[in-house]
C-alpha positions as CSV (number, residue, x, y, z in Angstrom):
1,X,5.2,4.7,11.8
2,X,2.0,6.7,10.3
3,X,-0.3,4.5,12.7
4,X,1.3,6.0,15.9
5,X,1.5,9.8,14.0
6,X,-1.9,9.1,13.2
7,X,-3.4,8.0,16.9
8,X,-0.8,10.6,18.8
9,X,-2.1,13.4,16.3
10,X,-5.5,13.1,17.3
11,X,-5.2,12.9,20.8
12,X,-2.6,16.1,20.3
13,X,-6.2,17.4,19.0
14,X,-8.8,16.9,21.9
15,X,-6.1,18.8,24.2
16,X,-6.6,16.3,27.3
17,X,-3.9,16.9,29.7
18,X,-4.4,13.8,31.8
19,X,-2.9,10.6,31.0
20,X,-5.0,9.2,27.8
21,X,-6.5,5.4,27.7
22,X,-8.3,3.8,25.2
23,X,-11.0,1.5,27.2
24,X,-12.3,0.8,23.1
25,X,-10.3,1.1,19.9
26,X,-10.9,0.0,16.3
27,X,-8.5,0.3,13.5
28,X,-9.3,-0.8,10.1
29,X,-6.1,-2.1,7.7
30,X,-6.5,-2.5,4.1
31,X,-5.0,-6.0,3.2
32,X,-6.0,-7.7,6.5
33,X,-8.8,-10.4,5.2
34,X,-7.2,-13.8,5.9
35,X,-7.2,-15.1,9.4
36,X,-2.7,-14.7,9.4
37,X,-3.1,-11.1,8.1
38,X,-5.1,-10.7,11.8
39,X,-2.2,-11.8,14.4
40,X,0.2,-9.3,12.2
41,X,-1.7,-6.7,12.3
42,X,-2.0,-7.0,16.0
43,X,1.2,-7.0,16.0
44,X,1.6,-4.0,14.5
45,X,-1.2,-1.9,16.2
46,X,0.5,-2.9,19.5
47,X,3.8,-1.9,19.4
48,X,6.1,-0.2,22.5
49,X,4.7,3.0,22.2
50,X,1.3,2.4,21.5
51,X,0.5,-0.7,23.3
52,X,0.4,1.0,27.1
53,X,-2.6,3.4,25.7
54,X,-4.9,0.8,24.4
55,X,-7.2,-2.6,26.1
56,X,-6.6,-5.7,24.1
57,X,-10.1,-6.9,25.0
58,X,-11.5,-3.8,23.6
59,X,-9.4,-3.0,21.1
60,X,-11.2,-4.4,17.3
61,X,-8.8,-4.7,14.2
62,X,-10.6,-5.2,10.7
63,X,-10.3,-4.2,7.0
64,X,-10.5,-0.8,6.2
65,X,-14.0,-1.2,4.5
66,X,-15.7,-2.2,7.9
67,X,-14.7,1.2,9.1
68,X,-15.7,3.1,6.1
69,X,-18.9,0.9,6.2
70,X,-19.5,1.9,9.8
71,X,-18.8,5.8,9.7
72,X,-20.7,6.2,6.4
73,X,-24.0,4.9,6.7
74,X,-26.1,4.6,10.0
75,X,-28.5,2.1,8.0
76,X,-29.6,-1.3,9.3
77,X,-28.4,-2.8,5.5
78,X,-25.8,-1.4,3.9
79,X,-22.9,-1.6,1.3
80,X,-19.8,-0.2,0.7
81,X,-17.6,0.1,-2.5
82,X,-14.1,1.1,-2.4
83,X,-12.1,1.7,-5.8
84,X,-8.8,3.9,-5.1
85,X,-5.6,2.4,-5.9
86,X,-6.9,-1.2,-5.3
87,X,-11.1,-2.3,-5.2
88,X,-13.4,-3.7,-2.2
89,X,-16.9,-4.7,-1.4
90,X,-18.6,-5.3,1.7
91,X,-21.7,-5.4,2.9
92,X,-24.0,-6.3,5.9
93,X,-27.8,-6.6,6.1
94,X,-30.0,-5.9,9.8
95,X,-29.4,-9.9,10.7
96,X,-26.0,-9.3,10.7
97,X,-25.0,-11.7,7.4
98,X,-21.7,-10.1,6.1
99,X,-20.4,-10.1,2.2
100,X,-18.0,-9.1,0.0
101,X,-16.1,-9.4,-3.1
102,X,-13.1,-8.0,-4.5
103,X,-10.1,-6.9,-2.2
104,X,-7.7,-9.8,-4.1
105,X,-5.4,-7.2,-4.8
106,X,-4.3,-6.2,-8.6
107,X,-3.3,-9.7,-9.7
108,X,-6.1,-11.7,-9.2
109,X,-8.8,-8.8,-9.0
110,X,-9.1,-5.0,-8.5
111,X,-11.0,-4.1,-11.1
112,X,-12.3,-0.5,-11.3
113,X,-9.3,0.3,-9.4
114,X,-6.9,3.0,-10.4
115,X,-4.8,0.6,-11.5
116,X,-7.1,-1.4,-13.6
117,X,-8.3,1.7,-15.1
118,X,-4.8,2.8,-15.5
119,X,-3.4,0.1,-17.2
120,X,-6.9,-0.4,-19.5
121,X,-6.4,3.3,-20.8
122,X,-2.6,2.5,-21.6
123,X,-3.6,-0.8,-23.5
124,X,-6.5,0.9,-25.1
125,X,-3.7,3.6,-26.6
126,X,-0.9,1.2,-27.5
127,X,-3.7,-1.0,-29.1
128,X,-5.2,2.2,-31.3
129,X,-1.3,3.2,-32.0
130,X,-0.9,-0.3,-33.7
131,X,-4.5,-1.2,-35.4
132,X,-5.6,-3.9,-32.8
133,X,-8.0,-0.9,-31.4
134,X,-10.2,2.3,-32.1
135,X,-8.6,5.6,-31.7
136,X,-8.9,7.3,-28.7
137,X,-8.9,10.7,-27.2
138,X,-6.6,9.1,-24.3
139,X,-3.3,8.8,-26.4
140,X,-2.9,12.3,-27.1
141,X,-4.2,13.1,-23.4
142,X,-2.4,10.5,-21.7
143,X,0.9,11.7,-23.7
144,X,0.6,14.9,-22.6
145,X,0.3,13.8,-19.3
146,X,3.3,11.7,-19.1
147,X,5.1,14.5,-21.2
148,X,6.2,11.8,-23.9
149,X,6.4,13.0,-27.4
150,X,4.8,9.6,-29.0
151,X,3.3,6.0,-28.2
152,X,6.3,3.9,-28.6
153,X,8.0,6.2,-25.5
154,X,6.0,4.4,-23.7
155,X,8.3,1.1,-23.5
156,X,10.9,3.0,-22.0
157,X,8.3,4.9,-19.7
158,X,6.9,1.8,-18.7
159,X,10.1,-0.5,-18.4
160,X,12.8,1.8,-17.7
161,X,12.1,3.2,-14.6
162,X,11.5,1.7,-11.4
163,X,8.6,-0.4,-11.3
164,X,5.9,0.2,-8.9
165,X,6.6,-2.3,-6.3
166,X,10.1,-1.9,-6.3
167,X,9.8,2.1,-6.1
168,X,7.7,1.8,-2.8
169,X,10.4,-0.9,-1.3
170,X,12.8,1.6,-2.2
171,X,11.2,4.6,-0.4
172,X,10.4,2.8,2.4
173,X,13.6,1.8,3.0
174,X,14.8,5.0,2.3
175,X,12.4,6.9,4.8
176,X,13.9,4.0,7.3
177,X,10.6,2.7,7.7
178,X,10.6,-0.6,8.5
179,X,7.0,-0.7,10.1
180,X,5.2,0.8,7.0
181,X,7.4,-1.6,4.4
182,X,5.9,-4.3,6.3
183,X,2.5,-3.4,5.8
184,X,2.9,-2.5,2.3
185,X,4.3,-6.5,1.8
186,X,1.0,-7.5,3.2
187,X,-1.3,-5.2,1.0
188,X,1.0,-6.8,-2.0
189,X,2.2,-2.4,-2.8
190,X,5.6,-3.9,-3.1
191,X,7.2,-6.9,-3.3
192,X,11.3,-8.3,-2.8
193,X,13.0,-11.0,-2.5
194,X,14.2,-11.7,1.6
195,X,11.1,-8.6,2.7
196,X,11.6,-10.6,6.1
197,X,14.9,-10.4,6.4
198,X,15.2,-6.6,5.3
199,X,12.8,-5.5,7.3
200,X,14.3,-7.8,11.0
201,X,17.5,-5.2,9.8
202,X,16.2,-2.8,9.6
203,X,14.5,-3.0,12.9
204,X,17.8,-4.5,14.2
205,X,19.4,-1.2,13.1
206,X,17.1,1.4,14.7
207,X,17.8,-0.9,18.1
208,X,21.4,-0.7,17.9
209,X,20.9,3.5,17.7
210,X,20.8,3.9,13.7
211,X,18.3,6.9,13.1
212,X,18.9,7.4,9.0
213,X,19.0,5.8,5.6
214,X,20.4,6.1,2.4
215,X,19.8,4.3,-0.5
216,X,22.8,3.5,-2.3
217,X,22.0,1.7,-5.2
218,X,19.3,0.9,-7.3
219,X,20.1,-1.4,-10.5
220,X,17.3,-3.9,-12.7
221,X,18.5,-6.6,-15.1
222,X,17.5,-4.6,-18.1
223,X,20.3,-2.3,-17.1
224,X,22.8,-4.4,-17.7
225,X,21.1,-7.2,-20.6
226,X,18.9,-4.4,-21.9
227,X,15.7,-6.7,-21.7
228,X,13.6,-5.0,-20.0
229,X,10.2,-7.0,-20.6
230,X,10.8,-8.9,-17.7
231,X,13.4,-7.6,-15.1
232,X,14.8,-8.2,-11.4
233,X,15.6,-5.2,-9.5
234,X,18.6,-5.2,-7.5
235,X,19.1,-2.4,-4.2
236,X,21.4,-1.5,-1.6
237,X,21.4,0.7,1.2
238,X,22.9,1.6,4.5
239,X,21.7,1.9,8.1
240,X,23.1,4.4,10.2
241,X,23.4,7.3,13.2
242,X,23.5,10.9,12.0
């Protein structure tokens, strides 16, 4: 997965030849904030090929904003804002008293993520398109962008296509990677019915020799009742050795 590319990358970096041992270790997950997300994460940190490098006594596993926290400011009280495709906050004052807010993920929160933002500017345009709003510079810029010719393209932008969540499970399992699906479950980036099960597969699979995937696949409900305000995405692939 990217956490082993990641941690074998840099060691490929400091050019050690002797056998490499990590006596301290701190890797910082977005989405791990709830005592379960913890133990998973573990989990997933060690893993066969990773777990003979590192000391679980000295080996620290947080959210990502501790890290940032830590590596971007050497003061006694500081703070930390994080607004990319989802929102955080944390802070921590010279007694040690941690805080934060956000981090509830784009349903219940995220605002002043890229998302929020996102999906403000595309009500803002639909909303000036049909008198509810002002006008706005953003329809003609975001149309452009999108290369759609007017605002009501954006129903079928919007609703026929693959929707987020279901285009990450879809490349995942297409790039065979069961590890990185996982954690995108967890950070609420995609979302299926039977994850669990898909994923223990897909794992299953790469045991038993498979190496490759190919989506075969990839249907909604609107396809087929042409409703697409609310839809259910259906996919199938295969598992198997070049």
């Amino acid at each position: 997965g990217n956490l082993n590319t990641a941690v074998f990358d840099a060691v490929k970096k400091l050019k050690v030849t002797r056998d490499i041992y990590f006596i301290s270790s701190c890797f910082g997950f977005a989405g791990n904030d709830a005592g379960e997300d913890s133990k998973t994460y573990r989990k997933i940190v060690f893993n066969d090929k990773l777990n003979s490098y590192l000391n679980p006594k000295g080996t620290i596993i947080c959210n990502d904003t501790r890290i940032g926290l830590e590596s971007g400011s050497e003061s006694k009280n500081k703070i930390i804002i994080i607004a990319g495709a989802g929102s955080n906050c944390f802070g921590i004052n010279e007694d040690g008293k941690q805080a934060g807010a956000s981090g509830w993920d784009f349903i219940l929160a995220d605002e002043g993520s890229g998302y929020s933002v996102g999906l403000k500017a595309l009500k803002a345009i639909v909303k000036a398109y049909d008198g509810r709003g002002e006008k706005t510079l953003l329809s003609k810029t975001i149309l452009e962008e999108l290369n759609l010719n007017e605002i009501p393209d954006l129903i079928k932008w919007a609703y026929g296509r693959l929707f987020p969540k279901d285009k990450k499970v879809e490349e995942l399992v297409n790039n065979f990677d069961p590890e990185k699906l996982m954690l995108e479950f967890l950070r609420n980036n995609a979302e299926m019915c039977g994850g669990g099960p898909v994923i223990s597969a897909m794992i299953a699979s790469k045991i038993m020799g498979a190496n490759s995937s190919k989506i075969l696949n990839y249907k909604n409900s609107g396809d087929v009742t042409g409703d697409r305000s609310a839809v259910v995405g259906y996919l199938s692939a295969a598992f198997y050795k070049k």
